[in-house]
C-alpha positions as CSV (number, residue, x, y, z in Angstrom):
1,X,117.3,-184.9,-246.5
2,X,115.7,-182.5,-248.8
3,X,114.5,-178.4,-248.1
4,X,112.0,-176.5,-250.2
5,X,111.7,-173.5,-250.0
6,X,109.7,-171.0,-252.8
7,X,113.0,-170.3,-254.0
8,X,115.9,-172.6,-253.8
9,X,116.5,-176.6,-253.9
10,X,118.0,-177.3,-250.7
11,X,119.4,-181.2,-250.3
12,X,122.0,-182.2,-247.2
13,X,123.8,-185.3,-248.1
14,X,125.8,-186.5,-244.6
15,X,129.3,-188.0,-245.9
16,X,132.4,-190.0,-244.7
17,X,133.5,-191.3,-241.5
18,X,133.3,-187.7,-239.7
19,X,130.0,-187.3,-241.1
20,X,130.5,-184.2,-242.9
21,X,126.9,-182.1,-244.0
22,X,127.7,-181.5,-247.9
23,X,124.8,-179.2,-249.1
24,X,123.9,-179.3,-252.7
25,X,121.3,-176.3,-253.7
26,X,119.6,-175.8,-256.6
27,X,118.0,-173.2,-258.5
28,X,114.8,-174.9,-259.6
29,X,114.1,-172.4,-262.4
30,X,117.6,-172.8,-264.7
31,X,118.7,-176.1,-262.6
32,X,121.7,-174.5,-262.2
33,X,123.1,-175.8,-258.8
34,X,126.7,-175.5,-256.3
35,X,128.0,-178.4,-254.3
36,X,129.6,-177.0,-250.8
37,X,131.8,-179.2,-248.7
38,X,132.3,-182.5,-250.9
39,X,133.8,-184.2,-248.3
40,X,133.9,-187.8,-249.1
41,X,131.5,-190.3,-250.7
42,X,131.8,-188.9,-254.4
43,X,129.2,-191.1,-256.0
44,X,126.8,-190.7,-253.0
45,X,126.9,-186.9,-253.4
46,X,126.4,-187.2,-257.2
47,X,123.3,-189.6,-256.8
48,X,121.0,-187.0,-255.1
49,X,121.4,-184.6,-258.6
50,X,118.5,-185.3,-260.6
51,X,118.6,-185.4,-264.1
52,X,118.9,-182.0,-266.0
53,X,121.1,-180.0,-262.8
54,X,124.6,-178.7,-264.2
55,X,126.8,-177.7,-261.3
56,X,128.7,-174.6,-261.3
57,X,130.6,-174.3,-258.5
58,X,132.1,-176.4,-255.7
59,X,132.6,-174.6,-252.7
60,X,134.4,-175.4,-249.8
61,X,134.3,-173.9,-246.0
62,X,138.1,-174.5,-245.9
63,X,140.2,-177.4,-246.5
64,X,140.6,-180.1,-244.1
65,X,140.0,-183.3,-245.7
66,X,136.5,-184.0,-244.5
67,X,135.4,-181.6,-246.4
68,X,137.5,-182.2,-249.6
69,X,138.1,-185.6,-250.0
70,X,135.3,-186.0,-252.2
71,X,136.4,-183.2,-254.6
72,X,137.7,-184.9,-257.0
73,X,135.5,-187.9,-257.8
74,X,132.6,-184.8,-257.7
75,X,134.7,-182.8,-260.1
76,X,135.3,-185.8,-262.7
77,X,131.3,-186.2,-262.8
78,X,130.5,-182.6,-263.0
79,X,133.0,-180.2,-264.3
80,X,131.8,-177.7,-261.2
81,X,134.6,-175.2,-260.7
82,X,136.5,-175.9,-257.3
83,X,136.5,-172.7,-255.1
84,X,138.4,-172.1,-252.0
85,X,139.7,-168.9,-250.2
86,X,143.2,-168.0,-251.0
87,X,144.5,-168.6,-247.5
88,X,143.8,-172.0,-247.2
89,X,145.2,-173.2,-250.2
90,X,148.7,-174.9,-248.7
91,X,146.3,-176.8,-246.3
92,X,144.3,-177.9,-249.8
93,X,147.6,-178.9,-251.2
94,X,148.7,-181.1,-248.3
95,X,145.6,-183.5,-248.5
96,X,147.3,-186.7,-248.5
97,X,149.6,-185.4,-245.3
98,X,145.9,-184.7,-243.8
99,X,144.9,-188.4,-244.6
100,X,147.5,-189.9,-242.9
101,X,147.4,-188.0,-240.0
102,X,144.0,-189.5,-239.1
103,X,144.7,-193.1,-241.0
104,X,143.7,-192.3,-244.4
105,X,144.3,-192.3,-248.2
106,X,143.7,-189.6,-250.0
107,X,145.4,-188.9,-253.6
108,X,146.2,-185.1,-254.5
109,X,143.0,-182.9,-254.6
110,X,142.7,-181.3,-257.9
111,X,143.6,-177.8,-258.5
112,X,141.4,-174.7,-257.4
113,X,140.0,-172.7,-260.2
114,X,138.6,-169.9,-258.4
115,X,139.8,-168.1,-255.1
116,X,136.8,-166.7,-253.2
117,X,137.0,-163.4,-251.3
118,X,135.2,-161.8,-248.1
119,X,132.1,-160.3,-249.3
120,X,132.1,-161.7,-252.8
121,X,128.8,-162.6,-254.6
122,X,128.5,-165.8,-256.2
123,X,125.4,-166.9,-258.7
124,X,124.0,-170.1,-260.0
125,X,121.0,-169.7,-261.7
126,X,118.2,-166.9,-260.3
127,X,119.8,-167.5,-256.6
128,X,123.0,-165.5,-254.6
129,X,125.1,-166.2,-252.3
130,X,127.4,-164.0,-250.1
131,X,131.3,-165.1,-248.7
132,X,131.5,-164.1,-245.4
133,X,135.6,-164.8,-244.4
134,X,135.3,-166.2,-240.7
135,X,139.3,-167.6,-240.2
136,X,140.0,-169.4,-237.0
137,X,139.1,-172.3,-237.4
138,X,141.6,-172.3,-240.3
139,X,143.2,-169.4,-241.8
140,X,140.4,-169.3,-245.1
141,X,137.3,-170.7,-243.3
142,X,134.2,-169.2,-245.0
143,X,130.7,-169.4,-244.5
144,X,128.2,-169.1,-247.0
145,X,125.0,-166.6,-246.8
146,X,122.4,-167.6,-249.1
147,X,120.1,-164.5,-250.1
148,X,116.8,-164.6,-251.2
149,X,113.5,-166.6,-250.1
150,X,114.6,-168.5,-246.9
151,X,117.5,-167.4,-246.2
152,X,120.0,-169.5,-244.2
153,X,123.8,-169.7,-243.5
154,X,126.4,-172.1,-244.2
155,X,128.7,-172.2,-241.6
156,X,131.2,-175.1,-242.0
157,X,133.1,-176.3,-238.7
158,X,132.9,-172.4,-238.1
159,X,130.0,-172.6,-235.9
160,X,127.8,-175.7,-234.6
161,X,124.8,-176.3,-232.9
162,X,125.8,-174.6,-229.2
163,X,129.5,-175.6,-230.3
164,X,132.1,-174.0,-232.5
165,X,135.0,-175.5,-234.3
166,X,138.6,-176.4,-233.2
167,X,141.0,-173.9,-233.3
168,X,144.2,-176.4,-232.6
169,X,144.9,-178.2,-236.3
170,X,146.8,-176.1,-238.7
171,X,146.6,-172.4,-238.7
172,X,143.8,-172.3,-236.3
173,X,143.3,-169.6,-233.5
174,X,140.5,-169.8,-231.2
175,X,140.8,-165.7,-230.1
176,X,140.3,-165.3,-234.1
177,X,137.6,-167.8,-234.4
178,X,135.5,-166.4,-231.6
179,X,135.5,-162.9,-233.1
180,X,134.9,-164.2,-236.3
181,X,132.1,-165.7,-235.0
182,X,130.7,-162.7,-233.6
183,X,131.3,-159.9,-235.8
184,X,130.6,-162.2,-238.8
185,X,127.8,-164.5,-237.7
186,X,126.0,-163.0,-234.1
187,X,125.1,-160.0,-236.1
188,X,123.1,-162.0,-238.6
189,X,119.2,-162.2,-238.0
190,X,118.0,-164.3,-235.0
191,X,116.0,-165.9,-237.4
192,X,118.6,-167.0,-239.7
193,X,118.9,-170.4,-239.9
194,X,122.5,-172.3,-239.9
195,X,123.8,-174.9,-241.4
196,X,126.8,-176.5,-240.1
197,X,129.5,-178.7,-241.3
198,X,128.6,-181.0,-239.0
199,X,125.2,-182.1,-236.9
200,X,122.2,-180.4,-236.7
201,X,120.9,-177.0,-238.0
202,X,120.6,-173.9,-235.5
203,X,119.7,-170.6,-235.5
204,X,121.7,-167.4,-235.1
205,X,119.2,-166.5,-232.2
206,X,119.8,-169.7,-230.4
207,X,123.4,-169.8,-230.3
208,X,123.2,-166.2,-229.1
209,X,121.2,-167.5,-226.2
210,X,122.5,-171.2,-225.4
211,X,126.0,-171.4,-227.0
212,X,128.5,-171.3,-224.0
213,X,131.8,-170.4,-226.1
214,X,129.9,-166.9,-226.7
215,X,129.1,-166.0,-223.6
């Protein structure tokens, strides 16, 4: 699935046996573009970059395996720097332990190169976006606002479509993940479209309204 806007490249590429949404965005002036959540299926996440894109940065939500499985096949291909928030790191380390917890293989992920911090400001190309720290799901879930043009939210397993994430895997806290969500995310614009790690898009104004976890 692609998204145009007048701005930014957006394609979703839906990966893996949990059906993970990994979003690759593009600046369509430089083609300068970042990969978040590359959760499984490297070479199907590498087939949707067209010819000319150079990938800066792979982000990740936080770092259960669904959303970094695929890191390191995506890594080999594009040499994007692998960004994670600090706190999450020992979960990012334990990825085979993750694996077999659910029935699957997974090698070592490779290193991170970059630590990403509440509030910090990452470019690729002409286009921004903004780390919002929202732990509770686990301790260094982020969500990532993109600025500029249409703006819209990544949320990871954060915050779903009338839904938020699980709170009971490692380090989670569902008292933590509910503020998160509302001193992070409900004070957003109504308009603001999310993004989840998983299923369909929302807006903040909708999950104010509908989502029952938020009431």
């Amino acid at each position: 699935m692609r998204f145009m806007s007048n701005q930014v490249i957006h394609k979703t590429v839906v990966v893996g046996s949990l059906q993970c949404n990994c979003a690759i965005l593009i600046c369509p002036k430089t083609l300068e573009a970042i990969i978040i959540d590359p959760g499984d299926e490297a070479e199907k996440i590498i087939s949707h970059l067209d010819p000319g894109v150079t990938v800066k940065y792979l982000l990740h939500t936080h770092a259960h395996f669904d959303h970094i499985g695929g890191t390191a096949g995506v890594k080999l291909a594009t040499h994007g720097m692998i960004c994670l928030h600090q706190a999450d790191e020992m979960i990012y380390k334990q990825l085979p332990m993750q694996g077999r917890m659910f029935g699957m293989e997974f090698k070592d992920a490779p290193p991170v190169e970059k630590f990403i911090e509440d509030n910090e400001e990452l470019y690729f190309g002409e286009q921004k976006l903004e780390v919002l720290h929202t732990p509770g799901h686990s301790p260094g879930s982020v969500c990532f606002r993109l600025h500029g043009g249409e703006e819209r939210v990544f949320s990871g397993d954060t915050l779903f479509r009338q839904s938020v994430g699980r709170s009971d895997l490692w380090g989670g806290d569902s008292s933590l993940l509910i503020r998160s969500i509302k001193s992070r995310l409900m004070t957003l614009d109504d308009e603001l479209r999310v993004y989840p790690g998983h299923g369909p898009a929302t807006r903040i104004g909708e999950e104010k309204r509908k989502n029952p976890f938020l009431s």
